[in-house]
ChimeraX commands (.cxc) that place a marker at each C-alpha (Angstrom):
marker #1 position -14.93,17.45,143.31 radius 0.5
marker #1 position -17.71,19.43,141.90 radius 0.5
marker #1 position -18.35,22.84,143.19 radius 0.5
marker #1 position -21.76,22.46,144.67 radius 0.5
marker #1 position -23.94,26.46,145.30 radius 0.5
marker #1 position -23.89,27.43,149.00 radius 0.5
marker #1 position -27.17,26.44,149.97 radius 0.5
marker #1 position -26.71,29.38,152.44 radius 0.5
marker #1 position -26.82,31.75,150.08 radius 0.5
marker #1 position -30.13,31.28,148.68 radius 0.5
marker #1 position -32.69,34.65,148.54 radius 0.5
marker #1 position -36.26,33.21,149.28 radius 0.5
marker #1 position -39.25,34.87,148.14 radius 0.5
marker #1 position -42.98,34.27,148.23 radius 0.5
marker #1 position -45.78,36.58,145.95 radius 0.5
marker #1 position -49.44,37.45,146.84 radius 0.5
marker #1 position -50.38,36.27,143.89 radius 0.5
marker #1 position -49.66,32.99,141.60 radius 0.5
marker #1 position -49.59,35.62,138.20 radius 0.5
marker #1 position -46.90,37.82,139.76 radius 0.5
marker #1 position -43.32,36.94,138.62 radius 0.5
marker #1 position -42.06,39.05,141.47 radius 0.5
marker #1 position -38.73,38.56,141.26 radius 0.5
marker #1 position -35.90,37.78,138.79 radius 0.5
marker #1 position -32.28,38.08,138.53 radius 0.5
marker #1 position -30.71,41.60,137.24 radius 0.5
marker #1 position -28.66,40.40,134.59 radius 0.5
marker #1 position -32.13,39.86,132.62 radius 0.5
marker #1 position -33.23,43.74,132.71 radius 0.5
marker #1 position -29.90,44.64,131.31 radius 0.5
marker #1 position -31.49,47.79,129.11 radius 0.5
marker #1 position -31.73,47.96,125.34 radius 0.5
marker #1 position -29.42,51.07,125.24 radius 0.5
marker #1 position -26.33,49.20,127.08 radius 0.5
marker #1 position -26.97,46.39,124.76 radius 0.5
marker #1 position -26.97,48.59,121.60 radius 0.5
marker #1 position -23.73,50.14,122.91 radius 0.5
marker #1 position -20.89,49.74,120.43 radius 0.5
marker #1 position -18.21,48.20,122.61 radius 0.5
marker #1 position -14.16,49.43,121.80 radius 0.5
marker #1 position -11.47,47.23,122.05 radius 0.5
marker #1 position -8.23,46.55,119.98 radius 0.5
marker #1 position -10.07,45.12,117.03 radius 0.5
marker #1 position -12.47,48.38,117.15 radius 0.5
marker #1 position -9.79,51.16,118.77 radius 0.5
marker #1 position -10.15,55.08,118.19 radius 0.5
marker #1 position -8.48,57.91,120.00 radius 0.5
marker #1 position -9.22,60.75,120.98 radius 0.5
marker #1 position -7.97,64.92,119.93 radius 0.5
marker #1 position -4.99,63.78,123.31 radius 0.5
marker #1 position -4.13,60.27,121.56 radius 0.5
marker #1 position -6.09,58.30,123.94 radius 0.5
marker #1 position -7.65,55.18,123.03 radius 0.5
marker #1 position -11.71,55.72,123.16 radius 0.5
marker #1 position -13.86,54.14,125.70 radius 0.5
marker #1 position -17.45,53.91,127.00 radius 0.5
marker #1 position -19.51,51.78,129.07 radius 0.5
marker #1 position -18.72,49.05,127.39 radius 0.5
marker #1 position -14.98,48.93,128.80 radius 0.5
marker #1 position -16.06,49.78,132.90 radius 0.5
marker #1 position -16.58,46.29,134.26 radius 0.5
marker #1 position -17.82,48.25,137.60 radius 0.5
marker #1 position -20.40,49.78,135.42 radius 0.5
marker #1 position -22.04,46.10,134.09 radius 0.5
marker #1 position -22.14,44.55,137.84 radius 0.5
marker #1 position -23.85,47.42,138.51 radius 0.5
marker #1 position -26.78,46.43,136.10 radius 0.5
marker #1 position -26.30,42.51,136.96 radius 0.5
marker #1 position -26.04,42.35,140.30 radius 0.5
marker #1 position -28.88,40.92,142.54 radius 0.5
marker #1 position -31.89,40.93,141.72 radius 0.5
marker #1 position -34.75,43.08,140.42 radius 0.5
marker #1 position -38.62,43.16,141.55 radius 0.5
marker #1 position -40.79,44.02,138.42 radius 0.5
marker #1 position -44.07,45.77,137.86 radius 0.5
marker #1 position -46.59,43.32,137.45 radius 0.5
marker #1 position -49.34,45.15,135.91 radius 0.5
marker #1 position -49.18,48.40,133.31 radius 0.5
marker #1 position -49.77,51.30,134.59 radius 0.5
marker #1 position -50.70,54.30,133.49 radius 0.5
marker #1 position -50.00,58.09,134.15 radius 0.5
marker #1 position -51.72,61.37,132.79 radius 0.5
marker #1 position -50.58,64.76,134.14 radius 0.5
marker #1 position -53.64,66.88,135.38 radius 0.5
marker #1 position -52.23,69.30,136.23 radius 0.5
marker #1 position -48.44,70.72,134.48 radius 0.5
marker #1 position -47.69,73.74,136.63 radius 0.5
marker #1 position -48.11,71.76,140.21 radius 0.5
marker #1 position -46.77,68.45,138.74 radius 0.5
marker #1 position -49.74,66.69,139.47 radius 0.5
marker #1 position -50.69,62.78,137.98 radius 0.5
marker #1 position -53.82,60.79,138.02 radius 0.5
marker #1 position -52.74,56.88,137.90 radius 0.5
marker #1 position -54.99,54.34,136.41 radius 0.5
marker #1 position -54.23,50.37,136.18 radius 0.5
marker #1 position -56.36,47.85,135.31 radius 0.5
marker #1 position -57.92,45.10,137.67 radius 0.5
marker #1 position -54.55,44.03,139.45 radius 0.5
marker #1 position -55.03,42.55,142.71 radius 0.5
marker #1 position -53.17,44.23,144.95 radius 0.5
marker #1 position -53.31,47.21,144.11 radius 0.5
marker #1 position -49.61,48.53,142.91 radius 0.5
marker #1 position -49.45,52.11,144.05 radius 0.5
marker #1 position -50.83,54.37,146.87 radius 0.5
marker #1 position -50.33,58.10,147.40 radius 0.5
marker #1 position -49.03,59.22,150.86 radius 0.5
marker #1 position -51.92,62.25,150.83 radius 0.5
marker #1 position -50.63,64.05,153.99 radius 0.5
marker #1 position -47.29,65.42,154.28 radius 0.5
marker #1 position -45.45,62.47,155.68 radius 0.5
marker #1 position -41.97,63.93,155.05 radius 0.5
marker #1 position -42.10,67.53,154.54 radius 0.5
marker #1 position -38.48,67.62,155.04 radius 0.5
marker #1 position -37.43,65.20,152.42 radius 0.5
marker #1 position -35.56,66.70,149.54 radius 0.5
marker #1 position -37.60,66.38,145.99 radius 0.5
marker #1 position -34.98,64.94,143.03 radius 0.5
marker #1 position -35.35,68.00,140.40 radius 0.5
marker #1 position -37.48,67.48,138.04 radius 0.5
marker #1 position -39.89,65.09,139.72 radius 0.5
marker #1 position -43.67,65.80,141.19 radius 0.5
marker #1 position -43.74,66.28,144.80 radius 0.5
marker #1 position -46.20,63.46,145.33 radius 0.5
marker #1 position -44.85,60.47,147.37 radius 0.5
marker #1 position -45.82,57.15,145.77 radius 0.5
marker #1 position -45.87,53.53,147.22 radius 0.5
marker #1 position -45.08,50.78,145.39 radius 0.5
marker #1 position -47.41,48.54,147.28 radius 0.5
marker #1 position -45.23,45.28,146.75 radius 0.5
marker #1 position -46.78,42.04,146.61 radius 0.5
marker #1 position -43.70,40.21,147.31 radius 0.5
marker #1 position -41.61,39.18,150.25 radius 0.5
marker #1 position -38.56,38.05,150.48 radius 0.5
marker #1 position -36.26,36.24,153.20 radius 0.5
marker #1 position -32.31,36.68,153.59 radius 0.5
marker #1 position -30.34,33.63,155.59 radius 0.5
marker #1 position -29.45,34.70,158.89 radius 0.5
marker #1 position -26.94,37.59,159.16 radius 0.5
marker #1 position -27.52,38.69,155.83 radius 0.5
marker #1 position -29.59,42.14,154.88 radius 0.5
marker #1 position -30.58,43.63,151.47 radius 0.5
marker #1 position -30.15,46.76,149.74 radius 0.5
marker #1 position -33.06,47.86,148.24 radius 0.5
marker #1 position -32.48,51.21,145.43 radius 0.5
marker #1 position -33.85,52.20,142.30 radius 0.5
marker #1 position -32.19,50.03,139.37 radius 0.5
marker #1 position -28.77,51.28,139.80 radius 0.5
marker #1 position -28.45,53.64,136.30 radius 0.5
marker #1 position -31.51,53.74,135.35 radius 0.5
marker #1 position -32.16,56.96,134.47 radius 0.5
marker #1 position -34.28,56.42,131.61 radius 0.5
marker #1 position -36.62,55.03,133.94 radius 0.5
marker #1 position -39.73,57.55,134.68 radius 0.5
marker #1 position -39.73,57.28,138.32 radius 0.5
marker #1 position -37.38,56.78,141.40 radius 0.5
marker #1 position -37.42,54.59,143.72 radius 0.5
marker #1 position -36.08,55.66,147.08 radius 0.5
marker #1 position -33.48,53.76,148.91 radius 0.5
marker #1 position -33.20,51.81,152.14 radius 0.5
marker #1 position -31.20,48.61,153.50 radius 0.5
marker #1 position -33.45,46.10,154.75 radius 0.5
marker #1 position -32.89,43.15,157.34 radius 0.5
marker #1 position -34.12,41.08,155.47 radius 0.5
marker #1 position -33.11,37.65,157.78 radius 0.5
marker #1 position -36.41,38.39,158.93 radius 0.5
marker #1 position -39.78,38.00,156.58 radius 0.5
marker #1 position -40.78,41.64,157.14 radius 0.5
marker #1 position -43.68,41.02,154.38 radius 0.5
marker #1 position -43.77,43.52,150.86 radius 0.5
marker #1 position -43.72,46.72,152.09 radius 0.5
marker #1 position -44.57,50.33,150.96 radius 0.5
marker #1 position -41.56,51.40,148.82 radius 0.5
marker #1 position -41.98,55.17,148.46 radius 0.5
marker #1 position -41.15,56.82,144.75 radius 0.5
marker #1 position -40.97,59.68,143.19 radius 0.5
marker #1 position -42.48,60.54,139.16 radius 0.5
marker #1 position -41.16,62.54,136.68 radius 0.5
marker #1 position -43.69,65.83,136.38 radius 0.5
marker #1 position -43.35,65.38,132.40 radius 0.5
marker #1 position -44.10,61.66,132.04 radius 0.5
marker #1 position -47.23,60.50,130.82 radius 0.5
marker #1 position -47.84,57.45,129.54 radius 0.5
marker #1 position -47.60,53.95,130.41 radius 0.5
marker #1 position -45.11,52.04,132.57 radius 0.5
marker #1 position -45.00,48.47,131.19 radius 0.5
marker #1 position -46.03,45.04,133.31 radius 0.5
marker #1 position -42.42,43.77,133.62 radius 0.5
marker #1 position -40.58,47.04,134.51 radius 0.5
marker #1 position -37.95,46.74,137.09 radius 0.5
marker #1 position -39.03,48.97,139.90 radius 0.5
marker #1 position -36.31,47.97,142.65 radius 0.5
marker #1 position -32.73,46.15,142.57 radius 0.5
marker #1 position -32.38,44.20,145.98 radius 0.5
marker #1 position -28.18,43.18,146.29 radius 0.5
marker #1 position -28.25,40.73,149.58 radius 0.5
marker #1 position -24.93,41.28,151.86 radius 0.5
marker #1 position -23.52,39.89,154.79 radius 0.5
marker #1 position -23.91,42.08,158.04 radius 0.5
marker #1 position -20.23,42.39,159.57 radius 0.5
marker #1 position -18.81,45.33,161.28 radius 0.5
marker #1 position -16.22,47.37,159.82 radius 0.5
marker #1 position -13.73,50.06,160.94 radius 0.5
marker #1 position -12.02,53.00,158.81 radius 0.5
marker #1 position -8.25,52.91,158.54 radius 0.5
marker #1 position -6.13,55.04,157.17 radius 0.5
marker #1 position -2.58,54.01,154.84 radius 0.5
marker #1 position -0.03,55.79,154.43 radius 0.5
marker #1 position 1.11,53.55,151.24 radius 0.5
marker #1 position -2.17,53.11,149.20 radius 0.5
marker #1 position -2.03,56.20,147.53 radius 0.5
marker #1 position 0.62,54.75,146.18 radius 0.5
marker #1 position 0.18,52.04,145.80 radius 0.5
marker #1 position -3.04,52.83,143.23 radius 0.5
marker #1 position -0.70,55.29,141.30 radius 0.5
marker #1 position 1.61,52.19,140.06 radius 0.5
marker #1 position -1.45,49.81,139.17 radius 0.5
marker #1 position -3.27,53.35,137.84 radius 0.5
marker #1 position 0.30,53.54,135.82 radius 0.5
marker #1 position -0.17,49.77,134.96 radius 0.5
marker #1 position -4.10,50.37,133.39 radius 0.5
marker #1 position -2.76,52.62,130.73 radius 0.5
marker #1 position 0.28,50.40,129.90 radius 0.5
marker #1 position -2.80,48.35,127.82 radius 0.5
marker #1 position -5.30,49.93,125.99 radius 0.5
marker #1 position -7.93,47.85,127.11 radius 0.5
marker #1 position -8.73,45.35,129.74 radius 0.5
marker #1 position -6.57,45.85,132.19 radius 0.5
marker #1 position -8.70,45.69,135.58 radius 0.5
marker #1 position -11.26,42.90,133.98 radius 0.5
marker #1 position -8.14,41.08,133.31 radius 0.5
marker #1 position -6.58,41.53,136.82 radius 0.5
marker #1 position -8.82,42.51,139.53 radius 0.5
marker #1 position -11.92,42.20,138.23 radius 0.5
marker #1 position -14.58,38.82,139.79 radius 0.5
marker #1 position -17.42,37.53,138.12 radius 0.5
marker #1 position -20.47,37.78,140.53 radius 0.5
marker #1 position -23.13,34.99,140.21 radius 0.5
marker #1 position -26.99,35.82,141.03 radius 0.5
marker #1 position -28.93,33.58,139.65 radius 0.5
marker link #1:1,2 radius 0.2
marker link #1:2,3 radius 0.2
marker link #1:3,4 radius 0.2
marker link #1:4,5 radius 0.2
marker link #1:5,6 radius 0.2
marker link #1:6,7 radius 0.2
marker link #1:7,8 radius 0.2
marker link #1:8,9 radius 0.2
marker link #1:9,10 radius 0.2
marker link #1:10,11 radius 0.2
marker link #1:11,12 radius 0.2
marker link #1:12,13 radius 0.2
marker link #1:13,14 radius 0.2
marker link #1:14,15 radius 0.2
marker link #1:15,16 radius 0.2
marker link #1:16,17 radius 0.2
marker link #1:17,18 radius 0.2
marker link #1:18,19 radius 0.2
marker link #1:19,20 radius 0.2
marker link #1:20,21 radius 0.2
marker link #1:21,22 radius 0.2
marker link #1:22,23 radius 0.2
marker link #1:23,24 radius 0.2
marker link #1:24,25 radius 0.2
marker link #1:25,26 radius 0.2
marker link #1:26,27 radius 0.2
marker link #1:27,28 radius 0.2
marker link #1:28,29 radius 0.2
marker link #1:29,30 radius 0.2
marker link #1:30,31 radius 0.2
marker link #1:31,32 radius 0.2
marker link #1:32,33 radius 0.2
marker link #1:33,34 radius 0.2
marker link #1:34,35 radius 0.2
marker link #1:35,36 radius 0.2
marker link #1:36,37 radius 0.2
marker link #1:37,38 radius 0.2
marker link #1:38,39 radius 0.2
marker link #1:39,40 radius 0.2
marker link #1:40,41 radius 0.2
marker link #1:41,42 radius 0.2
marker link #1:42,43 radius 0.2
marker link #1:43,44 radius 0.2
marker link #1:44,45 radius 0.2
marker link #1:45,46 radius 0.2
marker link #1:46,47 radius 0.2
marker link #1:47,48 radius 0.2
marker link #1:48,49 radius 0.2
marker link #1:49,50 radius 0.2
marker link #1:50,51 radius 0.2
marker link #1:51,52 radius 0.2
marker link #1:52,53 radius 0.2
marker link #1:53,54 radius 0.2
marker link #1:54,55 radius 0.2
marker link #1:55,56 radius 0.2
marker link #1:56,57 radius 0.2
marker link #1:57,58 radius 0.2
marker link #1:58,59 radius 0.2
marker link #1:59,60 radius 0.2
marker link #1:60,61 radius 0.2
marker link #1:61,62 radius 0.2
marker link #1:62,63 radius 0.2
marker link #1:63,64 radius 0.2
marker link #1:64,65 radius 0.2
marker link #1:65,66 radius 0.2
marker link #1:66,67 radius 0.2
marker link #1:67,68 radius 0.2
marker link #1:68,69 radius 0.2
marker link #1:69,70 radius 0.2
marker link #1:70,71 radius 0.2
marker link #1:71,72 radius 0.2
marker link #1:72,73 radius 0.2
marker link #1:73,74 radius 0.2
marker link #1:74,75 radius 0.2
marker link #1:75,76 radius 0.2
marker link #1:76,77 radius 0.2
marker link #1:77,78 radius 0.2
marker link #1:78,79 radius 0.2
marker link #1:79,80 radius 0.2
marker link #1:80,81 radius 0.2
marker link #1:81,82 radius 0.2
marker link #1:82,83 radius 0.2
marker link #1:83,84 radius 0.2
marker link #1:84,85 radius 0.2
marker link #1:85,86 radius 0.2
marker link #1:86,87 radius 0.2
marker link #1:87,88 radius 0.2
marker link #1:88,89 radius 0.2
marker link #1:89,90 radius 0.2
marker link #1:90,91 radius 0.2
marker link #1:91,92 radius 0.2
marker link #1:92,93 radius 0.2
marker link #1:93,94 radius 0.2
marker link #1:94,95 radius 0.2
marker link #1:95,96 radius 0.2
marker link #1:96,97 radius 0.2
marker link #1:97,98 radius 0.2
marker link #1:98,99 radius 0.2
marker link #1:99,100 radius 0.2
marker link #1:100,101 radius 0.2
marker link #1:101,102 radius 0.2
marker link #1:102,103 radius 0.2
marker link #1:103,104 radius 0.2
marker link #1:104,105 radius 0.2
marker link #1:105,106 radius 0.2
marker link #1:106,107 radius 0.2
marker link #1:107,108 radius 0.2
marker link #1:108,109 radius 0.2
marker link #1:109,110 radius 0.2
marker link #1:110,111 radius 0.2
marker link #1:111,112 radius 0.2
marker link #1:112,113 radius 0.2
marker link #1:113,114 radius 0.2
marker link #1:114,115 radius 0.2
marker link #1:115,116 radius 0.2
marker link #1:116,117 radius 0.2
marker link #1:117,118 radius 0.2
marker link #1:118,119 radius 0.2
marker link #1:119,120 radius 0.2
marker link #1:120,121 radius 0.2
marker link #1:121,122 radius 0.2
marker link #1:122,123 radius 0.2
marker link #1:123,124 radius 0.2
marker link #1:124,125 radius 0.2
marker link #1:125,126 radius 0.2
marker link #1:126,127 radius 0.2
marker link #1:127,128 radius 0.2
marker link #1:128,129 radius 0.2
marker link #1:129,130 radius 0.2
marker link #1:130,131 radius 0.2
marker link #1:131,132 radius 0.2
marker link #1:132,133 radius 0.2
marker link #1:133,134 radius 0.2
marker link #1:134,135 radius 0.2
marker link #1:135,136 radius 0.2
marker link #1:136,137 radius 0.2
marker link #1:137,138 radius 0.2
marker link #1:138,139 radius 0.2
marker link #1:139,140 radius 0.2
marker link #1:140,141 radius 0.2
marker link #1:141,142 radius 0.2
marker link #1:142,143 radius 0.2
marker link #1:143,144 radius 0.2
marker link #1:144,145 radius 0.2
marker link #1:145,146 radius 0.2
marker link #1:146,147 radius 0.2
marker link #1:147,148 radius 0.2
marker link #1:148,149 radius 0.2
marker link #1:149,150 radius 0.2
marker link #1:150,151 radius 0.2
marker link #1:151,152 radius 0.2
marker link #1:152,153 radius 0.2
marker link #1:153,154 radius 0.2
marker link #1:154,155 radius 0.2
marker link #1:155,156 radius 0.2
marker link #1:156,157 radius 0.2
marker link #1:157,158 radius 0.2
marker link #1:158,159 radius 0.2
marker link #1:159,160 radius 0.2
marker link #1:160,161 radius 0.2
marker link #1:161,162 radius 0.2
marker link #1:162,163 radius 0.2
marker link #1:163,164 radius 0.2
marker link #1:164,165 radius 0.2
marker link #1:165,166 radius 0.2
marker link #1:166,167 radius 0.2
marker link #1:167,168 radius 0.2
marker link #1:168,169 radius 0.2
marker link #1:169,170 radius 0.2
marker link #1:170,171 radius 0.2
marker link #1:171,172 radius 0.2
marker link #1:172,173 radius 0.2
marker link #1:173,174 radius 0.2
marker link #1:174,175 radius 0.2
marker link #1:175,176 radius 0.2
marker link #1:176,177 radius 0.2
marker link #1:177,178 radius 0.2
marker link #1:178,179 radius 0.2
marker link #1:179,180 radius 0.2
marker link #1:180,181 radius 0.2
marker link #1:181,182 radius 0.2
marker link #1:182,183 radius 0.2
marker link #1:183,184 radius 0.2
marker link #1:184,185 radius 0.2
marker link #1:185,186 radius 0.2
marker link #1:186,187 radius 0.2
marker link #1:187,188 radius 0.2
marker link #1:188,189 radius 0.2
marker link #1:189,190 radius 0.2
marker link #1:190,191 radius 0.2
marker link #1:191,192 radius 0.2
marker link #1:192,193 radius 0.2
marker link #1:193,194 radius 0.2
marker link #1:194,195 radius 0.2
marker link #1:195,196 radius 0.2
marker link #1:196,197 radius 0.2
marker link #1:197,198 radius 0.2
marker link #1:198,199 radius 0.2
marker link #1:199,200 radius 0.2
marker link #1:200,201 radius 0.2
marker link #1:201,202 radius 0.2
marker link #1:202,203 radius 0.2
marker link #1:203,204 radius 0.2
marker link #1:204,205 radius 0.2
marker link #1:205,206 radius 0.2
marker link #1:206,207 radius 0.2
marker link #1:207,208 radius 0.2
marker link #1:208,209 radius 0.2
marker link #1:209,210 radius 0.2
marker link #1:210,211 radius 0.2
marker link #1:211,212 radius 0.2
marker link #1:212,213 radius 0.2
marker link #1:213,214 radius 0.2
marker link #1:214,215 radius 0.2
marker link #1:215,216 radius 0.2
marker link #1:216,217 radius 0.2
marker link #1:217,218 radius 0.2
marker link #1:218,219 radius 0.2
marker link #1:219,220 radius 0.2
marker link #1:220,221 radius 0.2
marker link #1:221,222 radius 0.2
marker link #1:222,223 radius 0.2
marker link #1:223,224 radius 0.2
marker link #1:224,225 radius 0.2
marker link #1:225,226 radius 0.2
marker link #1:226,227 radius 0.2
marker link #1:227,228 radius 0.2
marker link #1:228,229 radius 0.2
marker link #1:229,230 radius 0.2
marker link #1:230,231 radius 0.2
marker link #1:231,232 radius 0.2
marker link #1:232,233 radius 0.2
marker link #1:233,234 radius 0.2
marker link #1:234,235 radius 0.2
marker link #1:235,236 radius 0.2
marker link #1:236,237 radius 0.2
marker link #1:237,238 radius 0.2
marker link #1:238,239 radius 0.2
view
């Protein structure tokens, strides 16, 4: 019998605009610099000054669902930053004649108390997103800045949205980086939204876990390579 997709688990969107791609899945912002990543394995193995076999990005499954998992919402016009002013951190914004407009400045101090990341002007920024998006019922989203994207010259705050409910776009606050200046490209992913079932949960404590991740810890380095991709790793399909 073929393995139909759960219809259930489909993430509906809607734009403001028939120009705006919106949405796409994550795997298809995967960055140039993972890509261009030299992967080691035991056609390509080097140790280390302790005799270790040499790894990087390239081995951590974890690390690669964290770039292709859900879904990203992308810029969808250029925009453009100058700084102003150096010392104070301060950015004049320009874009060109995109309807909505894609960013608004919270002027008064909404959230004086709100830690600034270092390194970052202390304006807040909205992304003023022209897209909405609809969970099935139960289900919520995580909405983040594009988990490791640090090359990126902003960041997005975080917050976990209910999204069962058609809550429209939204003001997505973000911070910029007080040296950028230049332009951020139509395309850009600006958010990563991971859908998840709401269910509660309760912390337990065991005794034997410890344990019981010492032995398969124990097990990893019996290989030089592969080890949890090849045991407890699960592909994760967003398409």
């Amino acid at each position: 019998m073929k393995n139909f997709l759960n219809k259930k688990n489909i993430l509906k969107f809607g734009t403001a605009d028939p120009t705006i791609n919106g949405i796409s899945s994550a795997k298809k912002h995967i960055p140039q610099w993972y890509k261009d990543t030299k992967p080691f394995n035991n056609n390509n193995i080097t140790f280390d000054s302790f005799d270790h076999p040499v790894k990087n990005m390239k081995s951590c499954m974890p690390f690669m669902d964290s770039l292709t998992s859900g879904y990203m919402i992308e810029l969808w016009c250029d925009l453009h930053f100058q700084i102003v002013d150096k010392e104070k951190g301060i950015h004049y914004v320009r874009w060109g004649t995109s309807n909505p407009i894609p960013v608004a400045i919270r002027r008064d101090n909404h959230n004086e108390l709100l830690p600034i990341p270092v390194g970052f002007e202390y304006t807040h920024y909205l992304w003023q997103l022209p897209v909405t998006i609809k969970t099935p019922k139960g289900y919520s989203t995580i909405a983040t800045h594009p988990f490791n994207r640090f090359d990126l010259p902003f960041l997005t705050l975080t917050g976990i949205i209910d999204s069962d409910h058609n809550v429209g776009g939204g003001n997505i606050p973000f911070f910029i980086k007080k040296d950028f200046e230049g332009v951020i490209e139509k395309g850009t992913p600006i958010m990563q939204i991971v859908p998840f079932k709401r269910e509660t949960w309760k912390l337990e404590e065991d005794k034997n876990m410890y344990e019981e991740g010492k032995i398969n810890s124990q097990k990893a380095l019996n290989s030089f390579f592969g080890y949890y991709k090849n045991n407890h790793w699960n592909k994760k399909k967003y398409d």
